[in-house]
Every structure is written in structure tokens, then in C-alpha cells.
C-alpha positions as semicolon CSV with decimal commas, in nm:
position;residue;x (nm);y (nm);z (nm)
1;X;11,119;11,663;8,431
2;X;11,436;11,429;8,410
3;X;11,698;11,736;8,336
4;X;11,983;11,692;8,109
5;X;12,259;11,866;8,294
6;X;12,282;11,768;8,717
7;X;12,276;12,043;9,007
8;X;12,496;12,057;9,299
9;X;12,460;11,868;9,636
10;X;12,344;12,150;9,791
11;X;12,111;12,236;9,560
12;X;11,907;11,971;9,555
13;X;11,941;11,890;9,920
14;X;11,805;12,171;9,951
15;X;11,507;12,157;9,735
16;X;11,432;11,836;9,874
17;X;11,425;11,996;10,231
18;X;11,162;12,227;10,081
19;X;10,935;11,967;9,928
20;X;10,947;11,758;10,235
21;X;10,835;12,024;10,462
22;X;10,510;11,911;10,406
23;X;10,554;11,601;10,600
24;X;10,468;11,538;10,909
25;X;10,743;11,417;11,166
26;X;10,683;11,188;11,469
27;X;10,893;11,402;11,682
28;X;10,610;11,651;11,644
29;X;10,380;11,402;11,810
30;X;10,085;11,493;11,564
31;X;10,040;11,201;11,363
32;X;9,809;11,002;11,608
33;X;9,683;10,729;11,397
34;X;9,987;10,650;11,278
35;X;10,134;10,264;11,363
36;X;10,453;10,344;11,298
37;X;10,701;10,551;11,503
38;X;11,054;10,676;11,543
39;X;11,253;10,429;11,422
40;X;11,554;10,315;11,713
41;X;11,873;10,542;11,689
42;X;12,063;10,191;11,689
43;X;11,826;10,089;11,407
44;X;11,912;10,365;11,205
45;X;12,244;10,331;11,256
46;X;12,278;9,992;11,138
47;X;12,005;10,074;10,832
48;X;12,235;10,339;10,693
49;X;12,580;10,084;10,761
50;X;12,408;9,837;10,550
51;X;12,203;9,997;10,231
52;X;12,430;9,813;9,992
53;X;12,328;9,456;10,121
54;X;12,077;9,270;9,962
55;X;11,816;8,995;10,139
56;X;11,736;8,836;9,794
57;X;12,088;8,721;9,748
58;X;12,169;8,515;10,035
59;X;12,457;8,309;9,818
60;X;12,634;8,685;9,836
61;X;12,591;8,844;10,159
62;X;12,612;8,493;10,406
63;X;12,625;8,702;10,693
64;X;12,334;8,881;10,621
65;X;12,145;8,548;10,552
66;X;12,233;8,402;10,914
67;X;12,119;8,753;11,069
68;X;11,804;8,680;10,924
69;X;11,741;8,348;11,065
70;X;11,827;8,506;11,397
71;X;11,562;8,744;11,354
72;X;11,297;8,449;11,274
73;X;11,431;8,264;11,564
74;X;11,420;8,560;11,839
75;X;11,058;8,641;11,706
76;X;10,955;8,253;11,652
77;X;11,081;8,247;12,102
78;X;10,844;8,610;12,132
79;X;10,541;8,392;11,984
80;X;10,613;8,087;12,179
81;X;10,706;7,824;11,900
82;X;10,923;7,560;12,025
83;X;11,175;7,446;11,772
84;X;11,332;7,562;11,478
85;X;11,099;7,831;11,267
86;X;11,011;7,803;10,929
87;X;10,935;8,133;10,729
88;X;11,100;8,469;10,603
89;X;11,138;8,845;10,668
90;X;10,903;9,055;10,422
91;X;10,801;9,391;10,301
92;X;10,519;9,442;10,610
93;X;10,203;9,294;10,678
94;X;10,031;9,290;10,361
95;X;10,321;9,004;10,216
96;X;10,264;8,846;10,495
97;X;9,948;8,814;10,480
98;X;9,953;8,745;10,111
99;X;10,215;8,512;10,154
100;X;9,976;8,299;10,402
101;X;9,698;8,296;10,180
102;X;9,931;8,117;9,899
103;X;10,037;7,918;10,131
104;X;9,738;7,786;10,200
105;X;9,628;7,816;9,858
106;X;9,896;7,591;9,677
107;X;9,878;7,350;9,995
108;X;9,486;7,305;9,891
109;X;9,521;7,239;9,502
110;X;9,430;6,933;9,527
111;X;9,132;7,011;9,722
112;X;8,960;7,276;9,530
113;X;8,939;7,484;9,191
114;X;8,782;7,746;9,376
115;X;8,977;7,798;9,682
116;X;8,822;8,073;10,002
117;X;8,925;8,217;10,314
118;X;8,722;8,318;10,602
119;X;8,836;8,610;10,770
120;X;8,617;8,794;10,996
121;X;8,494;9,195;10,895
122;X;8,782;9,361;11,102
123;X;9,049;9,156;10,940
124;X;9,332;9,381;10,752
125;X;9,226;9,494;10,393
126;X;9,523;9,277;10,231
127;X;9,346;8,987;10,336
128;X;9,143;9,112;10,005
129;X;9,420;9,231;9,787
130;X;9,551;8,884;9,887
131;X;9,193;8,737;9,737
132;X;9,248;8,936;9,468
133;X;9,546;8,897;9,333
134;X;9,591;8,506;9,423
135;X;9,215;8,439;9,255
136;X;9,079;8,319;9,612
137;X;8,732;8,403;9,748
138;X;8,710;8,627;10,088
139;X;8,435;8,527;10,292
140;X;8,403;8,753;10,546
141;X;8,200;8,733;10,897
142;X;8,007;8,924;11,146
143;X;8,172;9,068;11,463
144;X;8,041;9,065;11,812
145;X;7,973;9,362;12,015
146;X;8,359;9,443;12,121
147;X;8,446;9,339;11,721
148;X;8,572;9,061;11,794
149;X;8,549;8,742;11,550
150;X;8,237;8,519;11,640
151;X;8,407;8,164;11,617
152;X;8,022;7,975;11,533
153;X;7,978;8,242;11,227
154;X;8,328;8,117;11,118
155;X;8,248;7,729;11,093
156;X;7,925;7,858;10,959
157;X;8,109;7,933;10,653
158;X;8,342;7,647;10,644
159;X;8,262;7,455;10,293
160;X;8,462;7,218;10,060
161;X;8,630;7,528;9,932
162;X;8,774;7,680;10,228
163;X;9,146;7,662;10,257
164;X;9,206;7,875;10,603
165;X;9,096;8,090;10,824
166;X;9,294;8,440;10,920
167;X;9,248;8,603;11,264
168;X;9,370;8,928;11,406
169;X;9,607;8,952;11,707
170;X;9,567;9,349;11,741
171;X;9,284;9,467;11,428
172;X;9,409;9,800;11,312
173;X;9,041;9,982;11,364
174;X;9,059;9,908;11,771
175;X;9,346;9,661;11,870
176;X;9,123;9,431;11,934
177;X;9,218;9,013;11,971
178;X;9,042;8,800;11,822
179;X;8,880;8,448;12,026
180;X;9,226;8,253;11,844
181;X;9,189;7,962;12,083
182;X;8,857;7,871;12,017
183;X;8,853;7,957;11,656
184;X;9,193;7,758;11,605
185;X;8,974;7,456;11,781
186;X;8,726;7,519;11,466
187;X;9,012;7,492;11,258
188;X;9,170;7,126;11,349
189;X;8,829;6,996;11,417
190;X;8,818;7,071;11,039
191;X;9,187;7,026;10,908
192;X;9,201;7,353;10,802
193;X;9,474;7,554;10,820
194;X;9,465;7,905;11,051
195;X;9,693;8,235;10,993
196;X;9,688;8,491;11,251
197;X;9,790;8,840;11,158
198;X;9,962;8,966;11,445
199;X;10,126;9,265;11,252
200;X;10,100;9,507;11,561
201;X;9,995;9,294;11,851
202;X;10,312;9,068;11,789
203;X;10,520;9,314;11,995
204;X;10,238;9,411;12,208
205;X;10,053;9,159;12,364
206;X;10,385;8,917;12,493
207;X;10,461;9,208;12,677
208;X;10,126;9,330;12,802
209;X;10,081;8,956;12,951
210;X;10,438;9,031;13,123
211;X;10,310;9,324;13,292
212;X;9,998;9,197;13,410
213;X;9,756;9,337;13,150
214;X;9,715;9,071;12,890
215;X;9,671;8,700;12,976
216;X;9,631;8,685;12,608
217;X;9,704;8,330;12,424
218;X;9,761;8,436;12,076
219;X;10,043;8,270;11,889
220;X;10,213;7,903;11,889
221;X;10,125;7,855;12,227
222;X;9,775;7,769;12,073
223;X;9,714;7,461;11,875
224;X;9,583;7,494;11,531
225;X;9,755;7,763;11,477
226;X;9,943;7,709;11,164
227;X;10,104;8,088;11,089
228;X;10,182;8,396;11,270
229;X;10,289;8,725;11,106
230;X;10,471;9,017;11,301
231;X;10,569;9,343;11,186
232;X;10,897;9,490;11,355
233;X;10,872;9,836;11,161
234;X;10,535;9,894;11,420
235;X;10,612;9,854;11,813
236;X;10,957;9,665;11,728
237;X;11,085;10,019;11,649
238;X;11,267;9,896;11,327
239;X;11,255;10,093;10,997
240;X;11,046;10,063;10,755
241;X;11,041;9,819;10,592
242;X;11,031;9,519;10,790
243;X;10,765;9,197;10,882
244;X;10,760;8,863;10,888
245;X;10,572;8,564;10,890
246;X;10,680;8,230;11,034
247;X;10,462;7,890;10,979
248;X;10,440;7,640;11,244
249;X;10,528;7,341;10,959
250;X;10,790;7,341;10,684
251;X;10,588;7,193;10,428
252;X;10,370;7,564;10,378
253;X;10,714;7,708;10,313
254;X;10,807;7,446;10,056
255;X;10,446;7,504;9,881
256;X;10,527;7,925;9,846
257;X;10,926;7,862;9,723
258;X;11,040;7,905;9,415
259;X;11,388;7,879;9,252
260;X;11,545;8,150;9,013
261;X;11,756;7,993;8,767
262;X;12,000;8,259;8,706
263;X;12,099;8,281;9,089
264;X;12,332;8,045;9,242
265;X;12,345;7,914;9,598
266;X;12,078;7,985;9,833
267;X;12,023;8,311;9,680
268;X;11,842;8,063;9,372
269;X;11,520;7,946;9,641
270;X;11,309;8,239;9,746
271;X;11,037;8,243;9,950
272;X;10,916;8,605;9,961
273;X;10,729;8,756;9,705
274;X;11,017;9,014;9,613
275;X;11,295;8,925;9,508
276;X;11,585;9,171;9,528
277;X;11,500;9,308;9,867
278;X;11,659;9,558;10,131
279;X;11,837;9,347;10,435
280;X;11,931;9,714;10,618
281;X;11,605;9,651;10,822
282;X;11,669;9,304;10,902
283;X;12,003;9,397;11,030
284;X;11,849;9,679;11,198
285;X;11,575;9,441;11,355
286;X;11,825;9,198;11,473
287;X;12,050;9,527;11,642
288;X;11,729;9,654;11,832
289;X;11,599;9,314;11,931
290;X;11,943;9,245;12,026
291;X;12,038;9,575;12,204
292;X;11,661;9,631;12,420
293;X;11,593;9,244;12,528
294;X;11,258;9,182;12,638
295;X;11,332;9,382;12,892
296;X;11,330;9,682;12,718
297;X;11,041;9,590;12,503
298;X;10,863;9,561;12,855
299;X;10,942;9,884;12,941
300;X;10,820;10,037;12,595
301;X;10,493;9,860;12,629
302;X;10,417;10,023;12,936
303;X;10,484;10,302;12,889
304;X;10,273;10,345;12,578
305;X;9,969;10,162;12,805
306;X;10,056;10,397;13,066
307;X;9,981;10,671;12,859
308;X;9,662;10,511;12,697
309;X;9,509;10,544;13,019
310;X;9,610;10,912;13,042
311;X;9,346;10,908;12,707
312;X;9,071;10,726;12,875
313;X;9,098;10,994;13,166
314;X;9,062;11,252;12,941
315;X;8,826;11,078;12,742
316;X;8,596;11,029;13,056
317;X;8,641;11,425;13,132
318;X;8,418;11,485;12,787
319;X;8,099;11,388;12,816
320;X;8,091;11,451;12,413
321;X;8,279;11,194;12,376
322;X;8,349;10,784;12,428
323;X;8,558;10,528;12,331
324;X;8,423;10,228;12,173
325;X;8,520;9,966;12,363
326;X;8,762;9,964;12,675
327;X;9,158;9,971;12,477
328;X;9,288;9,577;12,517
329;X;9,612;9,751;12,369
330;X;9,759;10,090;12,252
331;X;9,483;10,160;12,081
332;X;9,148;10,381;12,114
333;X;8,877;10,423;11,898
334;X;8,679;10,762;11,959
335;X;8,294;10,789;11,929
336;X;8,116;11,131;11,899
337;X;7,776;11,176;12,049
338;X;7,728;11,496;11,881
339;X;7,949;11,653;11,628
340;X;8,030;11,462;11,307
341;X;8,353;11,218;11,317
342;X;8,419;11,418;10,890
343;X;8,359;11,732;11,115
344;X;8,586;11,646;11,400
345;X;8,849;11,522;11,153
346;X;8,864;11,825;10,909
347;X;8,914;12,074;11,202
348;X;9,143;11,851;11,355
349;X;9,387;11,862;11,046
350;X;9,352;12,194;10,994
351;X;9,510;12,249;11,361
352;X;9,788;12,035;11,226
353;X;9,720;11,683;11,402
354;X;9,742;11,395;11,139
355;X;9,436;11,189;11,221
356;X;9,238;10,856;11,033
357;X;8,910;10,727;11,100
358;X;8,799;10,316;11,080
359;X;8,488;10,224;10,927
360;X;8,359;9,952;11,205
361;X;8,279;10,078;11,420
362;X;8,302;10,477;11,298
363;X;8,543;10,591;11,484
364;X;8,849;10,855;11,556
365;X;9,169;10,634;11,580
366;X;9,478;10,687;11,817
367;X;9,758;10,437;11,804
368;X;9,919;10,550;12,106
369;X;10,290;10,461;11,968
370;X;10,590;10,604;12,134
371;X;10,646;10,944;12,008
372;X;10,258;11,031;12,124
373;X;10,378;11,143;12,482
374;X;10,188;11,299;12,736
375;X;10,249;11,656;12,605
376;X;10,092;11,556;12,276
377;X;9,820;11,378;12,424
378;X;9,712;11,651;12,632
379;X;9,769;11,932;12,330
380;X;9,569;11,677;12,172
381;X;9,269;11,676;12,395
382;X;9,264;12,075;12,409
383;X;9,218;12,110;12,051
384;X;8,995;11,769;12,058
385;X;8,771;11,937;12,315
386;X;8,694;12,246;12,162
387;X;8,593;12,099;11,865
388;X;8,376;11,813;12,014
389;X;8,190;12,012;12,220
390;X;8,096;12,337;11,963
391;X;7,818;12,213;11,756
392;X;7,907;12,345;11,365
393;X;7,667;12,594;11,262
């Protein structure tokens, strides 16, 4: 109930501290599923300096405008495009991803009435609210047998209808990458455009191929590829909320901008779906970025794959469990052989952890982000154990 007359400060900091005690914190290290993280003590910094500025009106806060095209440009060098990057800062991966689809949706008018996108089964779920709210078909494939997309089923599909093809760099059920080179082949051989939704892997896999545990061609580097989207709020340590997406070719940002007539300047041509919108995380993204180098990045990376093996080891120590397919990233998906993964789950929460299950294949999920550290993992596995291996009555 909106009262009439206001409390003190105090007061309702402090009933706010109460009803927020039922959150779970990332410091605690029991949210394992989760693919976000502590956001970078510079980042939130620089998010709490800047709440007042607003990304929607470029014509007003100029600096905050050429920040952002910094922050395309140091992600466009991460996925290897060469030249100037065409695109915007969003919300997360689901504008992103909505944003590709009308792109290539208004780039095909002329094409088709009834426009579709192939995307294979493990693609993100916006892929459909994308379908669904732009009036575009989803035509979705099979997966192999380590879920990755099967390029043939994809030109299968291909009709007079189809206006692009999305991909996964990093599929939020097991991190898994997608065959983007020979799929974005598929693509040009039919002048099709091809997104890749690199939400998580995006500030994964340069550095895993740095390190010696990738070899991964993913982004620009490929031809055919026509889009990439990141997300910085995941392993780019910004807060929430911050993505982008960045097209290889101008003319897919032209088709998805629009001009508000009440707005002067550049604040008057949008491209994003929202329009006033927060640029604290796009000026914390650029401060991060800025202040850990690739360097630093590196180091994150490894450490979080250095502690994804700690989970295989103690994976392989329970012969109850198995992961579904050997982790290409921070990422493990945990079969049962026995008990129930709704069984596994419910006594899991109710020792506090903060767990999710995907649906292909059925699986526990651990995004192995920064806060999980060693500690955690092995409280993790203690608790994980004993409840694997106890058959429910």
C-alpha cells in the first residue's frame, strides 16, 4: 500500500534490509547456476557516480555517448572485427537477440510476408520471444550428440522465407559452441544473413584460445558472420544491466533505427529497443574493460577454468554421478544415474545452494563464475554427494 504520510531513512532502510534477506548473495558462493557474478568494485564505483546519466539522450550527455562507442570498439577488437563497428549497448542478451532478428527481418521485407529463423534446439529462449513479438517463424533444429548445431539440418530448413540463421557461442544449458564456421559457409552460399549469440562466451572463449584451451573461431574472424552479441554484465564483471550487439555492415543498423521527433541531436536516432536507458553500466563497462586489459580478463578466465576442473575431479570421485559432455567452458552440466535431478534439486535448496536445471539434455547446471571458489565448490560437492548417493525412500 502506497502510504500517505513518508517514514524516516532509517526506517525504511531498514525494512528493506529485512525483505531482502531472502536473497541470495554471490559472496555466499551458493548460487551455482547463476551467470552473473559480483559485479567489479571499479564498476560499481563508476555505476553509482553516474545514475543520473541517460544512454537514450546522447544530444545531452556527449561524453557519455563517446564512452559508448569506446565500449563497441574495445568489444568489436575482443571479437576480431577489423574496422569501425556498427551497433549499440542494450538491456542483455534477449535485445540483442531481438534486435538481430529485426534486423534481419526489416532487411528481408522485400523478400517475404512470412519471414523465419533457424536456430538450432539449444539456442537462447529469446530467440522465441524474439519470434513472437516481431511475428517471425522459429524453426528450430536437431542437435548432435555434444548439442551442438548440425550445420546439414540447418540448410535443410533453409526456404524462401528464411531471413537468418542464429548460433550460440557458449548455449546457456552446457557452454557449448556451436560449428559457426561451417554453418556461416551455409549462410553465404545462401545470402542469408547469420547472428551469433555470444552473450557469455564473448568474454570467454577470446581468452580461453589465449591460454591454450580454446582454438575456437567464433566471431568476425569468420566470414558470413553478419552479427555478434556480448553481454558484459556475465564474465565482463559489469552490472547489470549491460550487452551489446555489433553487426558486421551498417546497413542492418540503418534497417532497426528509428528517429523520435521530440528529441534533438543524436539523442532523436535510436537504435535500441528502449529508449530512455541507464548509461551507469556502460560507463562502468568501459572503467573495467579499461582498468583489467586483456590481461586481466586472461587471468579471470583461468581461474574460473581452473576451478572447473576442480568439478570434474570431484565429479569423477562419484560414481553417481557424470557430466554430460566434457566442459568446452565454465560450464558443467550434471547427469544422475540414480536419484532424480527434481530430487537432487529440492534437497539441494533446502541446504541453501541456489541451483537450475536445463531441459536438453536434463541436467544439474553450474556456471562456474567467479564468486564459486574452491571453498564453495567443495561445500558444494559434500552436500551434492550425500544426496546423490542416498536413494529417497
Amino acid at each position: 500500500m502506497f502510504d500517505e504520510r513518508g517514514r524516516s531513512r532509517e526506517e525504511v532502510l531498514e525494512e528493506l534490509e529485512r525483505l531482502l534477506e531472502a536473497d541470495s548473495t554471490y559472496s555466499s558462493g551458493h548460487p551455482v547456476a547463476s551467470m552473473s557474478t559480483i559485479p567489479h568494485s571499479l564498476g560499481v564505483d563508476v555505476f553509482a557516480r553516474t545514475l543520473e546519466k541517460n544512454a537514450g539522450r546522447l544530444h545531452t550527455f556527449q561524453g557519455s555517448a563517446r564512452v559508448e562507442q569506446e565500449v563497441l570498439r574495445m568489444i568489436a577488437d575482443l571479437l576480431n572485427l577489423k574496422g569501425e563497428p556498427h551497433g549499440t549497448t542494450t538491456s542483455g542478451g534477449t535485445e540483442s537477440n531481438i534486435l538481430a532478428v529485426l534486423a534481419f527481418r526489416e532487411r528481408a521485407k522485400r523478400k517475404t510476408r512470412s519471414p523465419e529463423i533457424i536456430a538450432p534446439k539449444t539456442a537462447h529462449s529469446s530467440i522465441d520471444k524474439a519470434g513472437w513479438l516481431l511475428g517471425v517463424k522459429v524453426v528450430r533444429t536437431r542437435v548432435d550428440k555434444q548439442y551442438r548445431a548440425v550445420p546439414a539440418a540447418i540448410e535443410k530448413k533453409i526456404n524462401d522465407n528464411t531471413i537468418g540463421v542464429v548460433v550460440t557461442a557458449g548455449t546457456t544449458y552446457l557452454g557449448q559452441i556451436d560449428p559457426i564456421s561451417e554453418i556461416a559457409e551455409i549462410a553465404q552460399d545462401h545470402k542469408i544473413p547469420l547472428h551469433v549469440d555470444a552473450a557469455f562466451g564473448g568474454f570467454v572463449i577470446p581468452f580461453l584460445n589465449e591460454i591454450g584451451r580454446g582454438g575456437q573461431r567464433f566471431a568476425f574472424e569468420v566470414n558470413g558472420v553478419t552479427s555478434v552479441s556480448t553481454d558484459p554484465h556475465k564474465m565482463g564483471l559489469a552490472p547489470i544491466p549491460a550487452g551489446t550487439i555489433i553487426f558486421r555492415d551498417p546497413r542492418y543498423v540503418k534497417a532497426i533505427t528509428r528517429t523520435v521527433p521530440y528529441l534533438r541531436g543524436e539523442s532523436s536516432v535510436q537504435v535500441s529497443i528502449l529508449g530512455t536507458r541507464p548509461a551507469a553500466p556502460i560507463l562502468a563497462t568501459w572503467a573495467i574493460m579499461k582498468h583489467l586489459g586483456r590481461e586481466g580478463y586472461r587471468t579471470v578466465v583461468e581461474s574460473c577454468m581452473k576451478h572447473t576442473d576442480h568439478i570434474m575431479e570431484r565429479l569423477h570421485q562419484n560414481p553417481m554421478l557424470h557430466a554430460a559432455i566434457e566442459p568446452v567452458m565454465n560450464i558443467v552440466g550434471i547427469e544422475s544415474r540414480e536419484v532424480p535431478l527434481d530430487t537432487i534439486i529440492r534437497r539441494m535448496e533446502q541446504k541453501g545452494w541456489r541451483m537450475a536445471a536445463s531441459p536438453l539434455p536434463p541436467t544439474l547446471r553450474i556456471v562456474v563464475m567467479p564468486h564459486v571458489t574452491m571453498g564453495a565448490i567443495d561445500a558444494f560437492f559434500n552436500d551434492l554427494d550425500e544426496i546423490s548417493m542416498t536413494i529417497p525412500p
